[in-house]
N, C-alpha and C positions, 0 to 999 in steps of 0.2 A: 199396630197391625203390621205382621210382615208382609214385605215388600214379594211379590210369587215372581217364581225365577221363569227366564224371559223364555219365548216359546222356542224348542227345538227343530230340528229340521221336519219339512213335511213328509207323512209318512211314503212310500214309495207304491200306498195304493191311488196315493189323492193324483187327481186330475194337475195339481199345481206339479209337484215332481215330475209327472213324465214331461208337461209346459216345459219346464227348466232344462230338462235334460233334452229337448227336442232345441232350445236356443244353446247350448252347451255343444251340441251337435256338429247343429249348422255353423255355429261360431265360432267354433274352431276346425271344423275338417271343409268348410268353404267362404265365400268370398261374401253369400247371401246378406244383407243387409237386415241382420239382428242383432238383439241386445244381447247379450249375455250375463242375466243377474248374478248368477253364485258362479262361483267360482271355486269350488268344494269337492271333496272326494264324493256327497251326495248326490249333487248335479253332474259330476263324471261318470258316476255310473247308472245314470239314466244313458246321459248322453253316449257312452259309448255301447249298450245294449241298443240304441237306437240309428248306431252310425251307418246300417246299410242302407236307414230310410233316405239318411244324406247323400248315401251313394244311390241311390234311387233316380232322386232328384238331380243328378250331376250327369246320370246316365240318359235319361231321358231328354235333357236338353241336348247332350252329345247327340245321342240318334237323331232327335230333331232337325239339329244343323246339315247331319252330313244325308237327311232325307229331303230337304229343302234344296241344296245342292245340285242333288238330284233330279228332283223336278225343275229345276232350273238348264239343266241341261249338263253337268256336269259330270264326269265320267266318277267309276268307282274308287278310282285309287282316290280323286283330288276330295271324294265323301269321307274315306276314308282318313286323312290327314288332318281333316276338319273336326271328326269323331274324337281321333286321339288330340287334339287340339285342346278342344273346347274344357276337358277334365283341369288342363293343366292350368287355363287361363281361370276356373270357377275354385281353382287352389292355389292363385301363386307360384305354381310351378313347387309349394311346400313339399310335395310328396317325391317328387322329381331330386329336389334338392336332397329330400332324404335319403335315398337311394343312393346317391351319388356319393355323399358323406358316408354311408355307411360301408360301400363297397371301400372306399377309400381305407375305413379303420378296417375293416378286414384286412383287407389285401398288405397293409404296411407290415404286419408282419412283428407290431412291437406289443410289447405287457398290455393289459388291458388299460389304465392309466393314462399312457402314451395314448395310443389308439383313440380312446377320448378325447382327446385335445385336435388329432388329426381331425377327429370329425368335426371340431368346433370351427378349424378355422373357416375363413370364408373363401376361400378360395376348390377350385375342384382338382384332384390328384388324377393322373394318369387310370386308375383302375376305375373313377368314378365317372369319367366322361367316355370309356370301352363300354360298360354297365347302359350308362344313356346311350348309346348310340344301341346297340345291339336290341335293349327293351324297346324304343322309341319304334326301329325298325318291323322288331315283329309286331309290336299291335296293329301298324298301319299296314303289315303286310298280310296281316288275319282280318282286319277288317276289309280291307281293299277284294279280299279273297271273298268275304259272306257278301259285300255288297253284289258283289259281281256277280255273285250265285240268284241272288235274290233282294229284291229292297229290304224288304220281313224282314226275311236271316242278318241281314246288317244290323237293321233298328235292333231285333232281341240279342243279338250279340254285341251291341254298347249297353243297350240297358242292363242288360245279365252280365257284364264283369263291372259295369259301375258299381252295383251292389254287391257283389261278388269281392270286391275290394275293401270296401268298409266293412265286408262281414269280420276281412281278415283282423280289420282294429278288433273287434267286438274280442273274437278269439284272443288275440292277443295280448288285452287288458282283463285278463280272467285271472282269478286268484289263482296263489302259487307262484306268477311269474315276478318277478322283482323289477324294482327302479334300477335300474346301474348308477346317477347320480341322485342327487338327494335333492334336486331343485329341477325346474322345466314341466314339459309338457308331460315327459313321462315320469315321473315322480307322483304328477296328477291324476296319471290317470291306470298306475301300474295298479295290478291287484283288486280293482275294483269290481268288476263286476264276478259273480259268484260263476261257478263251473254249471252247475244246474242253470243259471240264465242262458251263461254261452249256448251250451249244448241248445239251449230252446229256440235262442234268435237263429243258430245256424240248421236248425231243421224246419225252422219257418220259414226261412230263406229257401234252401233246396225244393220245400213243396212248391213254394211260388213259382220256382225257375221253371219247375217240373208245369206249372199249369199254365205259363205263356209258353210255354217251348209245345205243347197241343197243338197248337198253329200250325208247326210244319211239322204232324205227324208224328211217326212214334223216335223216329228217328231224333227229331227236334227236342222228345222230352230226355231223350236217353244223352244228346247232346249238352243241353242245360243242368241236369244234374251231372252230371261229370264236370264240368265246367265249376260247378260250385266247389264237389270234392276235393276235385285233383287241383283247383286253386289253395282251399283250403288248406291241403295237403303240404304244398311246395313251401307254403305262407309259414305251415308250419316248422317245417325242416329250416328254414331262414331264422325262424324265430329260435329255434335251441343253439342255433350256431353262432347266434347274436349273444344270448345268453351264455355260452359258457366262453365264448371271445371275452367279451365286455361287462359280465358280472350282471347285467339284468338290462332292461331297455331303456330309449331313449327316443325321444320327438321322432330321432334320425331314423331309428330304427322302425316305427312304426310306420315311416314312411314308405321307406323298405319292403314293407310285408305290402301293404297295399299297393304299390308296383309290381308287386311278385305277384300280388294272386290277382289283379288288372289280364298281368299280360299270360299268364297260362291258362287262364280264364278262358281266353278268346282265342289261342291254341288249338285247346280242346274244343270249342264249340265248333270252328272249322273242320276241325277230324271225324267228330263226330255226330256232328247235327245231321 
């Protein structure tokens, strides 16, 4: 009797794949204490179709923090520092790191190759600690800005660019776009999720924003949806500049994008909530 060849991956309706792709999630874009079984382009793209859920959850404990603060007696800026805080501590500071690295192969100015390697080292260049300091600045001086206005408007403007930031992975890892190296994070997780997903998580996303931003009026929805776009937006413009610098993405770069649409995220909701 032959031996029946061993079972393949579960299909991407079963309840076990999206499981997989929700510990793929959390297990690599935070600090949450899961397992992470597979390790596969199948569980990457669960996982990254589901990355705003882990910005969700990263956003809501930000708000949490810097609304405790609050009722504790503290003013909005020191809510506000807490807010952008608490992201970096629930990532390692990964995404921060990415940013920094990336800004750095940009800004060098060498083959894409070269530029590679800048961003491996371990160390931070001149253009990558300008980049942190300037991002770092405006979040806490957009959230400093919504707390002050309002507790609400704080809370939905951490929780809306928390997600608003993993949306930008989800975008990002959508077919067409390429690995720039052949090993890493982004190797793993380039190209995976289909263009018809993206488009679906990112218009799931905008409705939601659009249905906590109700709260404060119409102003509030028109604030949150913008917030999603024009992060979206920027996230994207990063990403083609990454891609034709550096031949396709990388960990660094993803990080990148999720700082980018972090902090224009909470820009916009300021301007426009």
């Amino acid at each position: 009797m032959s031996t029946p060849p061993p079972p393949g991956p579960p299909p991407e309706t079963s309840a076990a794949f999206w499981a997989d792709g929700l510990r793929f999630a959390f297990g690599t874009l935070t600090v949450f204490p899961v397992t992470v079984r597979r390790w596969d382009r199948g569980a990457a793209r669960a996982g990254m179709s589901l990355a705003p859920v882990a910005g969700l959850a990263v956003g809501v404990l930000a708000a949490a923090t810097g609304l405790l603060l609050l009722v504790l007696g503290a003013g909005p800026l020191l809510a506000a520092v807490a807010s952008a805080a608490v992201p970096a501590v629930l990532t390692r500071g990964l995404h921060l790191d990415g940013l920094a690295d990336t800004a750095d192969g940009l800004g060098s100015g060498k083959p894409a190759e070269d530029a590679l390697r800048v961003m491996k080292q371990s160390d931070i260049g001149p253009f990558g600690v300008i980049t942190l300091l300037f991002v770092l600045l405006a979040q806490v001086a957009a959230l400093a800005q919504a707390y002050g206005e309002s507790w609400g408007r704080g809370v939905l403007a951490a929780v809306v660019a928390g997600t608003v930031g993993r949306l930008a992975l989800t975008l990002g890892a959508r077919a067409g776009v390429p690995a720039a190296r052949a090993e890493g994070l982004g190797a793993v997780v380039a190209g995976v999720v289909s263009v018809r997903g993206a488009v679906l998580v990112a218009g799931g996303v905008t409705v939601a924003a659009a249905g906590v931003g109700v709260a404060l009026g119409v102003y509030g929805v028109l604030g949150a949806v913008l917030a999603v776009v024009l992060g979206c937006v920027v996230a994207e413009g990063v990403l083609r500049r990454c891609v034709r610098r550096f031949g396709g993405v990388t960990g660094d770069v993803f990080g990148a994008l999720e700082e980018t649409a972090v902090t224009v995220a909470l820009v916009a909701f300021c301007l426009f909530a």
